[in-house]
KEZADREN-606396 format. One line per field, with one value per residue (C-alpha): residue number from 0; x, y negated, z; residue in three letters. Coordinates in nm, 4 decimals. Layout:
# residues N
n	(NUM/...)
c1	(X/...)
c2	(Y/...)
c3	(Z/...)
res	(ALA/...)
This chain:
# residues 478
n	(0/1/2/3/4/5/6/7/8/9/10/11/12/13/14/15/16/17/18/19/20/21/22/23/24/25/26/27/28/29/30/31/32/33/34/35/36/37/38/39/40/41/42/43/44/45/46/47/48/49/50/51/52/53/54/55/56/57/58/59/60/61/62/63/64/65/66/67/68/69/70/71/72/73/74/75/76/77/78/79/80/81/82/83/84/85/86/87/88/89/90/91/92/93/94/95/96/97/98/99/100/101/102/103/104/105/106/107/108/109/110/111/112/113/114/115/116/117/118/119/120/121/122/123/124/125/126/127/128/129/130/131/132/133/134/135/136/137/138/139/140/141/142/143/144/145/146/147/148/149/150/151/152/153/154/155/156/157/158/159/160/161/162/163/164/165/166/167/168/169/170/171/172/173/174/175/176/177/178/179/180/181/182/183/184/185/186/187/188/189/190/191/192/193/194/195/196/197/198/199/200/201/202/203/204/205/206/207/208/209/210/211/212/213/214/215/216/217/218/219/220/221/222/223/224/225/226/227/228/229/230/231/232/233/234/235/236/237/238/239/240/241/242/243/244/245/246/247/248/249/250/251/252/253/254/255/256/257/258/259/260/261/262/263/264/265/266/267/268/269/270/271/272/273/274/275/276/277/278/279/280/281/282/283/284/285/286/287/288/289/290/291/292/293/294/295/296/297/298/299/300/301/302/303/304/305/306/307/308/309/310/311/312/313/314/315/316/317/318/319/320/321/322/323/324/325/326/327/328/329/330/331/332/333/334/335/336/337/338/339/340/341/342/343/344/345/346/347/348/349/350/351/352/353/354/355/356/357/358/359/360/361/362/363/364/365/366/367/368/369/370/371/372/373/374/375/376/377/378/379/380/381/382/383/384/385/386/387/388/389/390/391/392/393/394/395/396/397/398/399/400/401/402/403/404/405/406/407/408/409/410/411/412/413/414/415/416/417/418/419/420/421/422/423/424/425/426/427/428/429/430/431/432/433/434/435/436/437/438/439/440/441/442/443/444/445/446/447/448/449/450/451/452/453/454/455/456/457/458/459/460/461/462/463/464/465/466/467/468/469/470/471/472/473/474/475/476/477)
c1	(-2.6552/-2.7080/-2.7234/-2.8521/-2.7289/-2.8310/-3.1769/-3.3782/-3.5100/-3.6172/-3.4723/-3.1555/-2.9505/-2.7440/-2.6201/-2.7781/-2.7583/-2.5254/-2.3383/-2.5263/-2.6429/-2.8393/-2.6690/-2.8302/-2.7676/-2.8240/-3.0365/-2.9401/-2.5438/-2.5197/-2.3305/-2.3223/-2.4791/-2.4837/-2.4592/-2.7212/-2.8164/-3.0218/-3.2694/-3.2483/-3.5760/-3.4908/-3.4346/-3.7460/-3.8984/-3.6856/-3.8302/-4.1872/-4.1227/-3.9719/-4.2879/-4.5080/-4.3332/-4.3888/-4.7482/-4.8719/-4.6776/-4.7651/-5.1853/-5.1923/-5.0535/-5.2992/-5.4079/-5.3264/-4.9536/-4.9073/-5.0429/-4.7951/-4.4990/-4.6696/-4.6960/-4.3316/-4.2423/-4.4166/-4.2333/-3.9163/-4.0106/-4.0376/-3.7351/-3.5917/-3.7654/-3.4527/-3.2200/-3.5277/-3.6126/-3.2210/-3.2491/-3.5458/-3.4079/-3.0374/-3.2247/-3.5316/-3.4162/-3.6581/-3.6029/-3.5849/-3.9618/-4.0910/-3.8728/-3.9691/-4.3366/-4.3230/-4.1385/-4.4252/-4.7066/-4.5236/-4.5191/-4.8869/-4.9762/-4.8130/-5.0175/-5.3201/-5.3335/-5.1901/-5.5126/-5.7374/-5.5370/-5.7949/-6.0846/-6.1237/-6.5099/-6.7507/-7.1014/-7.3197/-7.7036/-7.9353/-8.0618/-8.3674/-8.5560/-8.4005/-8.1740/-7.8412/-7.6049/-7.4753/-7.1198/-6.9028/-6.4665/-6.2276/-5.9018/-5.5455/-5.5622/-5.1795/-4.8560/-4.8845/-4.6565/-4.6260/-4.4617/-4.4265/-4.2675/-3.9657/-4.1574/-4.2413/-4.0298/-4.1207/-4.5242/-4.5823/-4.4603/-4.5700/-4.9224/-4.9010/-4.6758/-4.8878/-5.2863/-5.1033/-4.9490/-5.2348/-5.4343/-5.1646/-5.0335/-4.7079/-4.5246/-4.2485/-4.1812/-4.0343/-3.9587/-3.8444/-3.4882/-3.4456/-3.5358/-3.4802/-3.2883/-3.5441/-3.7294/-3.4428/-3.4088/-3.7704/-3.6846/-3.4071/-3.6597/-3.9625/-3.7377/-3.5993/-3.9940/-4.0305/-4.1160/-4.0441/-3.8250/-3.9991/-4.2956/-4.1450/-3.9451/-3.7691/-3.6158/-3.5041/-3.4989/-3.3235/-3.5090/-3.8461/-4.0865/-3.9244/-3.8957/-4.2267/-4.3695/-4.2077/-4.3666/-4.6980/-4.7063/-4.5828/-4.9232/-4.8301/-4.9012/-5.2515/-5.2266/-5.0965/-5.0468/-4.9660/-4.8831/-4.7478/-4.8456/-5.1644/-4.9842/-4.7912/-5.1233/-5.2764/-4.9695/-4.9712/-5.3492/-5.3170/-5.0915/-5.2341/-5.5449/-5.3540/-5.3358/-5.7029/-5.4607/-5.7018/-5.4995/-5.5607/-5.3958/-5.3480/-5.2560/-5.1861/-5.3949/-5.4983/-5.6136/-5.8218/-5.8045/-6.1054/-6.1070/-6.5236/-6.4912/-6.6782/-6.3702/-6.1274/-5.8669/-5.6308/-5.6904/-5.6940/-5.3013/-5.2143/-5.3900/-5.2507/-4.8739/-4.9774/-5.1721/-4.9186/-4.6176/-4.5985/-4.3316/-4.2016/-4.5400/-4.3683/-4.7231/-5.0094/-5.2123/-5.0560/-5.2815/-5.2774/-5.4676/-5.5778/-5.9295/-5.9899/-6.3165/-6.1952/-6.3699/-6.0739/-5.8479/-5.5520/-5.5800/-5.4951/-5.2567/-5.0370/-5.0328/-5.0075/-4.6911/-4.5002/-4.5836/-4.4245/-4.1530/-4.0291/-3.9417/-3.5825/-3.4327/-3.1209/-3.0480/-3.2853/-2.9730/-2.9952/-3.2837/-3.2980/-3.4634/-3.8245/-3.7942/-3.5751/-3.4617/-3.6621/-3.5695/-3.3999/-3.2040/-3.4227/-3.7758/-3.6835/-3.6104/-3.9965/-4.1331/-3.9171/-4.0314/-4.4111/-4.3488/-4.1896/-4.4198/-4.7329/-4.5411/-4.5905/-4.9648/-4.9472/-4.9212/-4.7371/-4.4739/-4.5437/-4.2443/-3.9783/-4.0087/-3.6153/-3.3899/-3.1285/-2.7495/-2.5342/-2.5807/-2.8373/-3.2080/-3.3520/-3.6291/-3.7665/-4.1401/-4.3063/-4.6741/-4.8266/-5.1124/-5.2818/-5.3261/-5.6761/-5.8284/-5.7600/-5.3736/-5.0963/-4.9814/-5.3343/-5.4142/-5.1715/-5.0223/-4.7097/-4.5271/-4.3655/-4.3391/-4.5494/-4.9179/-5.0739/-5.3763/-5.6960/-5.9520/-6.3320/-6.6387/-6.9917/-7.0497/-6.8120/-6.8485/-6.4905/-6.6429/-6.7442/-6.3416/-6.2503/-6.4510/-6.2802/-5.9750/-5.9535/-5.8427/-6.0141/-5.7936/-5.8497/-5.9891/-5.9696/-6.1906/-6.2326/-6.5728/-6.6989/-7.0904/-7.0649/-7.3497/-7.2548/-6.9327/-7.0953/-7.2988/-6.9635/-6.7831/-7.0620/-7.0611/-6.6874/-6.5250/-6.2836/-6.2510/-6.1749/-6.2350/-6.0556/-6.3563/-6.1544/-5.8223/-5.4856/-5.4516/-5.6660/-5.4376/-5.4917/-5.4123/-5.7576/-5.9478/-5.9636/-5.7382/-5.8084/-6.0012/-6.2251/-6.2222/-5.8258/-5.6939/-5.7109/-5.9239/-5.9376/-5.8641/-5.5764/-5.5555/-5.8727/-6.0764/-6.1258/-5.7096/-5.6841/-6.0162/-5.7686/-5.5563/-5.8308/-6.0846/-6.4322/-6.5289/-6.8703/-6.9453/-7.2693/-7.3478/-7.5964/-7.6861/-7.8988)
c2	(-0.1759/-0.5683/-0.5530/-0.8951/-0.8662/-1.1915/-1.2980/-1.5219/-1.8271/-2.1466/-2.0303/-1.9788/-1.6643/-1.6773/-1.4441/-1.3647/-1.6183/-1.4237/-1.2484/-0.9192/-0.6560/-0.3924/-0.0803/0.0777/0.4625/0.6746/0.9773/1.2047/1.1365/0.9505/0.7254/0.3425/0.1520/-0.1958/-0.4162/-0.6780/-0.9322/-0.8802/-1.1562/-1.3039/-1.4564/-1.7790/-1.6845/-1.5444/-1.8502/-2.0701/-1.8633/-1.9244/-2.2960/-2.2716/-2.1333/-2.3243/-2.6751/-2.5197/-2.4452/-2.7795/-2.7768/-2.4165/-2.4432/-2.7529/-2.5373/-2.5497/-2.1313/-2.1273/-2.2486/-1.9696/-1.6921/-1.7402/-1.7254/-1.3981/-1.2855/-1.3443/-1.1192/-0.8645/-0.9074/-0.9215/-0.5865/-0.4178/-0.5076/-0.4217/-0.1210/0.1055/-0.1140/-0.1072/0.2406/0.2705/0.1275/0.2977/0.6374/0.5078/0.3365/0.5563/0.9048/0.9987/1.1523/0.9642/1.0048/0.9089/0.5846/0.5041/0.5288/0.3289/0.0179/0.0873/0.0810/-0.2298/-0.4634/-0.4281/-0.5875/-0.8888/-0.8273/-0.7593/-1.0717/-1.2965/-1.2235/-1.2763/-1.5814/-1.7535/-1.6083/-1.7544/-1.8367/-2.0691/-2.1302/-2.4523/-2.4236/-2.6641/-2.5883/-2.4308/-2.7200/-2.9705/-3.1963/-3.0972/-2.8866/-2.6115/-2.5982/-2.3243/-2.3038/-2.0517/-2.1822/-2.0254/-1.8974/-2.0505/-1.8891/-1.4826/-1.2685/-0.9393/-0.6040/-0.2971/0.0050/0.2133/0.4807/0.2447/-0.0297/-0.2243/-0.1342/-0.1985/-0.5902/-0.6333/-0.5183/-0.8259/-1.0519/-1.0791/-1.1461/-1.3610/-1.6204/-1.5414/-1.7270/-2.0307/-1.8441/-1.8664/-1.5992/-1.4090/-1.0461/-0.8519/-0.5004/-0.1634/-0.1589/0.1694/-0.0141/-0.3600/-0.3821/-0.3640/-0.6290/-0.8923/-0.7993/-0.8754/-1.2092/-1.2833/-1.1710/-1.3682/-1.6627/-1.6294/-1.6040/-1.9739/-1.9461/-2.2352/-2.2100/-2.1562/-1.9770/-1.6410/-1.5626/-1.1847/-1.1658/-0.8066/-0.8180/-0.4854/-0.4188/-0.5991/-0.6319/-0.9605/-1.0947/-1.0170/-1.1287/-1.4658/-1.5074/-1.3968/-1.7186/-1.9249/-2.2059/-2.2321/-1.8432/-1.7626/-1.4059/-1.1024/-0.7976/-0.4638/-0.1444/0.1553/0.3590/0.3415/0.3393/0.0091/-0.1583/-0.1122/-0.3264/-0.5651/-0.6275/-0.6715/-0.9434/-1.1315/-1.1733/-1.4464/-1.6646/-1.5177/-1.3976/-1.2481/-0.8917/-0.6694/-0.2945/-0.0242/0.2291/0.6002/0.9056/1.2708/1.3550/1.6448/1.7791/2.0705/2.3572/2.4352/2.8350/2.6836/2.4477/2.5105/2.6943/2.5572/2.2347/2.1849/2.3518/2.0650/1.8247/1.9396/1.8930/1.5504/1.4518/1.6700/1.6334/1.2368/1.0507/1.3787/1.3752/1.1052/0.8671/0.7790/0.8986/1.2324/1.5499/1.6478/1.9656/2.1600/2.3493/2.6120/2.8627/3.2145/3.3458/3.1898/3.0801/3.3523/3.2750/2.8890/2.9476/3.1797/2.9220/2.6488/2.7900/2.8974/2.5438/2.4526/2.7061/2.5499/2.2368/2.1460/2.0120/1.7866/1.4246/1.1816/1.0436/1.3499/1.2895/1.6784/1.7033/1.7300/1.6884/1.4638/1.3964/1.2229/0.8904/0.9431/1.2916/1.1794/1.1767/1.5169/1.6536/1.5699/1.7363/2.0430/2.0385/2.0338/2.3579/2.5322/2.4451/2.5538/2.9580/2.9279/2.8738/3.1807/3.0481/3.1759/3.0595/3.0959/2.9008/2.6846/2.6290/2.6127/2.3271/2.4195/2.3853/2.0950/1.6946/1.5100/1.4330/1.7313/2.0057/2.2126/2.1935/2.4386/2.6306/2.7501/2.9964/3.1282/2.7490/2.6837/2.3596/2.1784/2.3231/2.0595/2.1043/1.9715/1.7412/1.4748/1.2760/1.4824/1.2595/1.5054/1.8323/2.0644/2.1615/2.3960/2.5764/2.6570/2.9162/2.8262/3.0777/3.0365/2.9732/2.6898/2.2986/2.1565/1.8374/1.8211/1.9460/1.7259/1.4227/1.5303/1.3196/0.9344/0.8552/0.7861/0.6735/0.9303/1.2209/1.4830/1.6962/1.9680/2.1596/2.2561/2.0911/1.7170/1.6871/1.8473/1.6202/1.3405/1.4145/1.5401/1.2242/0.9992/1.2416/1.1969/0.9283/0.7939/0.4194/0.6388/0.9697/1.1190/1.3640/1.6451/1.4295/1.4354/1.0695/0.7314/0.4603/0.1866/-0.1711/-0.2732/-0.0782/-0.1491/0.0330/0.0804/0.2983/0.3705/0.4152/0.3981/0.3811/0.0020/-0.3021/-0.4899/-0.3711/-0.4269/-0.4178/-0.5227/-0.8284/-0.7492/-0.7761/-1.1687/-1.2308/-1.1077/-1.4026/-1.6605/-1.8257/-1.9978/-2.3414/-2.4815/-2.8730/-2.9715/-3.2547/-3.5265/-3.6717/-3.8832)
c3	(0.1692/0.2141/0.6385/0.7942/1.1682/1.3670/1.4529/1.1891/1.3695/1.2143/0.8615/1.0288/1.1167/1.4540/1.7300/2.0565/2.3401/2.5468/2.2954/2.3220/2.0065/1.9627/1.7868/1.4954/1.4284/1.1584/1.3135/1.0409/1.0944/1.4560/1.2572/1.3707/1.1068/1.2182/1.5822/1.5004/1.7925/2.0961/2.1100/2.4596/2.6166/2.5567/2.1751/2.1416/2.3191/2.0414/1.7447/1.9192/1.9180/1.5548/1.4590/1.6195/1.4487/1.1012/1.1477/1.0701/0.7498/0.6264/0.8065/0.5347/0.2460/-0.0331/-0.0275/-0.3382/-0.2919/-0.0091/-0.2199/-0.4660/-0.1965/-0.1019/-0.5079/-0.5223/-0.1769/-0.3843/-0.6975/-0.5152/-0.2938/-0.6790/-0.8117/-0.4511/-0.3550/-0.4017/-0.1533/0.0994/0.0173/0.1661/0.4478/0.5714/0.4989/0.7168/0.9964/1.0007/0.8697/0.6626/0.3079/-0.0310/-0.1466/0.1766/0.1922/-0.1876/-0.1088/0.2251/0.0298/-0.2386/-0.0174/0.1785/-0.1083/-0.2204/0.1111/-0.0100/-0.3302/-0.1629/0.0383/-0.2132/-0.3700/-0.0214/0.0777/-0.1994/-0.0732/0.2830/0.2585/0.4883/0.5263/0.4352/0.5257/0.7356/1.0347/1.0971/1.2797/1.0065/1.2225/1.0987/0.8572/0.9533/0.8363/0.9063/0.8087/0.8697/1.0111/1.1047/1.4639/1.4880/1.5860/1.5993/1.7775/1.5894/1.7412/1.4687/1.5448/1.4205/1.2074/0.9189/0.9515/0.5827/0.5823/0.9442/0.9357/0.6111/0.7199/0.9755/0.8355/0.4555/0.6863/0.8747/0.6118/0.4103/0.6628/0.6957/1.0445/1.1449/1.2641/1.5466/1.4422/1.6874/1.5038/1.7048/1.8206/1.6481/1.2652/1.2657/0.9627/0.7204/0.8887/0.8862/0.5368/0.4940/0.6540/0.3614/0.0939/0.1858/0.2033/-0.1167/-0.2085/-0.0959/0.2656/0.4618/0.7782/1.1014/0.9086/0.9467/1.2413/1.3089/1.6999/1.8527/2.2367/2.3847/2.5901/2.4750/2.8079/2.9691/2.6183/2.5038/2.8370/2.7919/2.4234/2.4716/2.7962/2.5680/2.4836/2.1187/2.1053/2.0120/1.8954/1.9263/1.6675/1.7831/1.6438/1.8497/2.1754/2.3384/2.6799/2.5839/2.4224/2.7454/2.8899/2.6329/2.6326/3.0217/2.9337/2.6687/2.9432/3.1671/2.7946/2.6709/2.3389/2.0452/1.9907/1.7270/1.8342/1.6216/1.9004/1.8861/1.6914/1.7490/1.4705/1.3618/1.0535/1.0613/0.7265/0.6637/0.5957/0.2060/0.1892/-0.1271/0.1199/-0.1502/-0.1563/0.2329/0.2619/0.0255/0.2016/0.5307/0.3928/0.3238/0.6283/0.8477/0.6772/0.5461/0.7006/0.9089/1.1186/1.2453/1.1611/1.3665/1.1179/1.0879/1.1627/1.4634/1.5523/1.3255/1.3188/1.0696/1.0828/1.1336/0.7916/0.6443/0.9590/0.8123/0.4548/0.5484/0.8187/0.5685/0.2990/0.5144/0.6843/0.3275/0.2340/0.5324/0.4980/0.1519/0.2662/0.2761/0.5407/0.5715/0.5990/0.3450/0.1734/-0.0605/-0.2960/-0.2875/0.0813/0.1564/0.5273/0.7003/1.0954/1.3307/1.4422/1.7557/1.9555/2.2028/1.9694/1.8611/2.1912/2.2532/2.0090/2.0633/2.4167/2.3143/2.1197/2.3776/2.6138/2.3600/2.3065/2.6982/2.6765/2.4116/2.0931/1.8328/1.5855/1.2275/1.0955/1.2517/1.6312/1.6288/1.7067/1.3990/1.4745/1.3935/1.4074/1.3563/1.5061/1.2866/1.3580/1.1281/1.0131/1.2425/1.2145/1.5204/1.4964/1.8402/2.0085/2.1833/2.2197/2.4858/2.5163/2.5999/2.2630/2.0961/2.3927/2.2669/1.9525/1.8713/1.6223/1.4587/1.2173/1.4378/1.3252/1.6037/1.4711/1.6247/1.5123/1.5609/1.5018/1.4233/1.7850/1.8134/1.7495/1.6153/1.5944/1.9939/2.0055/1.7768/1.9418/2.2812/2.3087/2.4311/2.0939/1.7477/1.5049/1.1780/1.1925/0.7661/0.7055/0.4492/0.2936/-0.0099/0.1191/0.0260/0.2743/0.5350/0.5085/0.4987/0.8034/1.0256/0.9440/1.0750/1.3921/1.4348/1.6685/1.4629/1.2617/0.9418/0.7650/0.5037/0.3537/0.1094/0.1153/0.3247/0.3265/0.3552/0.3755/0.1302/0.1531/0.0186/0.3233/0.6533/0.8758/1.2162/1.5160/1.7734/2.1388/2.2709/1.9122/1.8746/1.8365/1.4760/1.1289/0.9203/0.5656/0.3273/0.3323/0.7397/0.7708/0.6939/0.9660/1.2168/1.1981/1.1399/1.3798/1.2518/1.3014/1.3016/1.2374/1.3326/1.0263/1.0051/0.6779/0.7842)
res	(UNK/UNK/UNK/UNK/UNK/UNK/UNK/UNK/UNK/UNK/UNK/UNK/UNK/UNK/UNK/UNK/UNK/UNK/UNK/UNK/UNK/UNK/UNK/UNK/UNK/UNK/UNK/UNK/UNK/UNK/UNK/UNK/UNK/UNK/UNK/UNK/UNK/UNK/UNK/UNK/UNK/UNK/UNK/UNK/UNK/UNK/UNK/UNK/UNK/UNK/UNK/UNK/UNK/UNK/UNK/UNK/UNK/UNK/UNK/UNK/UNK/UNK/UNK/UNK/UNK/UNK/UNK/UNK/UNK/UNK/UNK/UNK/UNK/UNK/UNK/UNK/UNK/UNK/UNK/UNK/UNK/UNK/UNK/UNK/UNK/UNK/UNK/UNK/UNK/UNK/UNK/UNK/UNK/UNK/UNK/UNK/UNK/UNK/UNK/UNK/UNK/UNK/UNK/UNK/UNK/UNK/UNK/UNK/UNK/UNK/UNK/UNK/UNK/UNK/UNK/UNK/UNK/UNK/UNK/UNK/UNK/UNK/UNK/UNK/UNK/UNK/UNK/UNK/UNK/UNK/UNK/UNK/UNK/UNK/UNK/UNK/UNK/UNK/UNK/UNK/UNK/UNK/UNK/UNK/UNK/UNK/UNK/UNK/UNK/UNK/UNK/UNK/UNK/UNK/UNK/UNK/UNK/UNK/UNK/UNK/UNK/UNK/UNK/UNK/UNK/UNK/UNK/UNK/UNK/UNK/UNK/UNK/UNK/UNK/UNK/UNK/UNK/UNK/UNK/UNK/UNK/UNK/UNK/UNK/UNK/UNK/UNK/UNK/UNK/UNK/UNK/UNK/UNK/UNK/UNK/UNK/UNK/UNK/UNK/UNK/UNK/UNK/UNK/UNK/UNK/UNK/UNK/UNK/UNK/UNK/UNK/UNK/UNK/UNK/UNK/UNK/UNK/UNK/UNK/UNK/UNK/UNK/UNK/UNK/UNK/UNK/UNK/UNK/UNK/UNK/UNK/UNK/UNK/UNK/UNK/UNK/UNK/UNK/UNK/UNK/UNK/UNK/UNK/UNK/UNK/UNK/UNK/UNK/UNK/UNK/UNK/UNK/UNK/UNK/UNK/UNK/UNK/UNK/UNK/UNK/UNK/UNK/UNK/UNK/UNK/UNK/UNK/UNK/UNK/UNK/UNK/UNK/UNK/UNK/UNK/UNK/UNK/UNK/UNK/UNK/UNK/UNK/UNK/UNK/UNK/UNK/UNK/UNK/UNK/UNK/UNK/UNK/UNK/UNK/UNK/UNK/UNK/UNK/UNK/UNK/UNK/UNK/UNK/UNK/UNK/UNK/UNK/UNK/UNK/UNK/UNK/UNK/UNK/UNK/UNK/UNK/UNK/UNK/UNK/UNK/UNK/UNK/UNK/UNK/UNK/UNK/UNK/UNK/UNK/UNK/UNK/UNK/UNK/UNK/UNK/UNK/UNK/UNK/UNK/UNK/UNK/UNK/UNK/UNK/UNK/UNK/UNK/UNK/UNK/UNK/UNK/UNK/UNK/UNK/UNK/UNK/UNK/UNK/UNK/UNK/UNK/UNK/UNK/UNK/UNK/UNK/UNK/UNK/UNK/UNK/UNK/UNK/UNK/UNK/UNK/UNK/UNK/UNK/UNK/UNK/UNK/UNK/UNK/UNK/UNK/UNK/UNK/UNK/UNK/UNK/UNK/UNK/UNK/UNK/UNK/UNK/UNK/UNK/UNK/UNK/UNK/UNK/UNK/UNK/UNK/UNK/UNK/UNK/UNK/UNK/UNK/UNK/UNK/UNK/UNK/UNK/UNK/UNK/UNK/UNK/UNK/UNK/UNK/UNK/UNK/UNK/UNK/UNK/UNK/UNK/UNK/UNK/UNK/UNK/UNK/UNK/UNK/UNK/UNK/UNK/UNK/UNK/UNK/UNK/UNK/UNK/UNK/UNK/UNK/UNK/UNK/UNK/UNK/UNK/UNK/UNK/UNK/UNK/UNK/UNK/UNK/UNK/UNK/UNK/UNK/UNK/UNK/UNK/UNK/UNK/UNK/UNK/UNK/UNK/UNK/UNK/UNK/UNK)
């Protein structure tokens, strides 16, 4: 693997400011991979004042100049995918396919907004009363601070990073302690794509809050992208008040996945390995609790848990593996906890439910059948390979249950009535639905939720609007 270790500021790699790193482990091993630097304050305040001296240079870019930079971050993620794809699965843990797919679905957002960075539209009219034109730009907010987490370290900043240049932004990326490799690899390849120095800057404080805190005070800072817990956006949003930052938050999920007793019983298992099962569980948009009508609750929860029961479990290294280790000892201690504590509220253990012998942050993909709604188990996002299923009956409303969490970020739902799908997805609280499918993500939609699951959209023509901030000239011809 080709491991970049120091921070990236103002095109230039260096060590911490007092000497300190971070350590990077392999989950699947607890081997050591790397000691990369940990980003002081006053780094992170240098990479803020890097970027904010190239924004002149890259706001004045001709659109067309800076969408070919971004075409050529997505040509080189192609011919690259399988060295990314690698270190995703050492820094991340999870298997081949999954690693493959995430470098995949991480370059077409430079693709994707290569192709909006030309579209940036305005408005010309004349006023109603006659005494002006009404003339409306879009211009790039400035310098963005943008914090991605560890469970998809190449789509998560390249979801920020491609809006953001796209719009003539400059940038600070500060990626998750856990995965920062990929992103300072990211750093070298847009780079090599013809980014100036300063545009793009990748800093990894350990730990982040002083850091952060000092970035998001800084004046040249006028936004903030976030992706991760709901509990941190919360912090984060109470600190980009004092500076009246525009934030965009893509927080935490709970998402329902509910099985119509006319659904294809078929079709919803595989869609629930997919929803469930992408990325380990380990996703925000992973299903969370499922809700299945009793006419045909065993039937799914059978076939669901063989599904489940066939995947292979070992370290991601191994093309061979279907199911890989979690990110952290400590992330899969979590998750074990959750199903321990949910046989204690009486549910019952299909499949799995076992922390297996041996190294390695690795559980096994578990079923649980028996789970009511509202159990600790359901309540909350589990980030993990744990599906708890819960039975509903003719008297019951899954999508009042469904509805009854803080959160809204995705919600699946399967039945063999377009209609009535149609007319449960506009009752659900959630920014999107995926109707008969175990997976919405696309780079040309926006991506985003409702209620504590964020504010903004990423991805689409809403993603680049983000990092942009109209103008309007008042204009006399006279």
């Amino acid at each position: 693997m080709k491991l970049f270790t120091g921070s990236y500021i103002g095109g230039r790699r260096r060590p911490s400011g007092d000497g300190s790193t971070v350590r990077v482990d392999d989950p699947a091993t607890g081997e050591t991979i790397a000691e990369i630097a940990s980003a002081t304050a006053d780094d992170c305040l240098e990479a803020v004042e890097a970027a904010a001296g190239a924004l002149p240079g890259w706001r004045a870019t001709p659109p067309r100049a800076r969408a070919e930079v971004l075409r050529g971050a997505f040509e080189l993620m192609v011919r690259e995918r399988d060295q990314i794809a690698e270190l995703i699965v050492r820094e991340n843990g999870k298997v081949w396919a999954d690693a493959l797919s995430e470098a995949d679905y991480a370059a077409e957002f430079f693709r994707w907004f290569s192709e909006e960075a030309v579209r940036v539209g305005g408005d010309f009219r004349t006023a109603p009363n006659g005494d002006k034109r009404i003339l409306v730009t879009h211009q790039a907010m400035g310098v963005s601070v943008l914090i991605t987490p560890w469970n998809f370290p190449a789509a998560m900043a390249t979801r920020k990073i491609g809006p953001a240049l796209a719009a003539g932004c400059t940038v600070v990326l500060k990626p998750a302690a856990e995965t920062p490799l990929t992103a300072l690899y990211l750093a070298d390849l847009l780079e090599r794509a013809g980014v100036p120095p300063g545009v793009v800057n990748v800093v990894v404080p350990d730990p982040p809050a002083a850091a952060v805190r000092a970035m998001l005070r800084h004046p040249a800072v006028r936004k903030l992208s976030f992706t991760g817990s709901t509990e941190v956006g919360r912090v984060l949003l109470r600190e980009a008040a004092d500076q009246v930052l525009s934030c965009s938050m893509e927080l935490g999920g709970n998402a329902p996945f509910i099985v119509f007793e006319d659904a294809d019983v078929e079709a919803a298992v595989a869609g629930a390995m997919v929803a469930k099962m992408r990325n380990g569980g380990a996703a925000c948009t992973a299903a969370n609790r499922f809700y299945v009508a009793e006419a045909v609750h065993e039937e799914f929860v059978s076939a669901f848990a063989a599904a489940m029961d066939a995947l292979t479990l070992g370290p991601g290294t191994d093309p061979g593996n279907t199911l890989g280790s979690l990110v952290s000892v400590a992330e899969r201690d979590k998750v074990a906890a959750r199903v321990v504590r949910a046989v204690e509220q009486g549910a019952t253990v299909r499949v799995g439910g076992t922390v297996p012998p041996g190294p390695g942050a690795f559980y096994p993909a578990t079923v649980l059948s028996g789970v009511r709604h509202g159990d600790d188990v359901a309540a909350s996002e589990i980030f993990g390979p744990v599906a708890p299923v819960i039975a509903f009956g003719p008297q019951d409303d899954p999508v009042a249950w469904a509805n009854d969490t803080e959160l809204g970020l995705i919600s699946y739902v399967y039945t063999g009535d377009l209609a009535r799908g149609i007319a449960v997805a506009e009752r659900l609280e959630s920014g999107m639905v995926a109707l008969n499918r175990g997976v919405a993500s696309d780079p040309a939609a926006p991506f985003g939720g409702a209620k504590q699951s964020g504010l903004g959209r990423e991805g689409a023509a809403e993603g680049i609007r983000e990092f942009l901030e109209e103008k309007y000239i008042a204009l006399d011809l006279a």
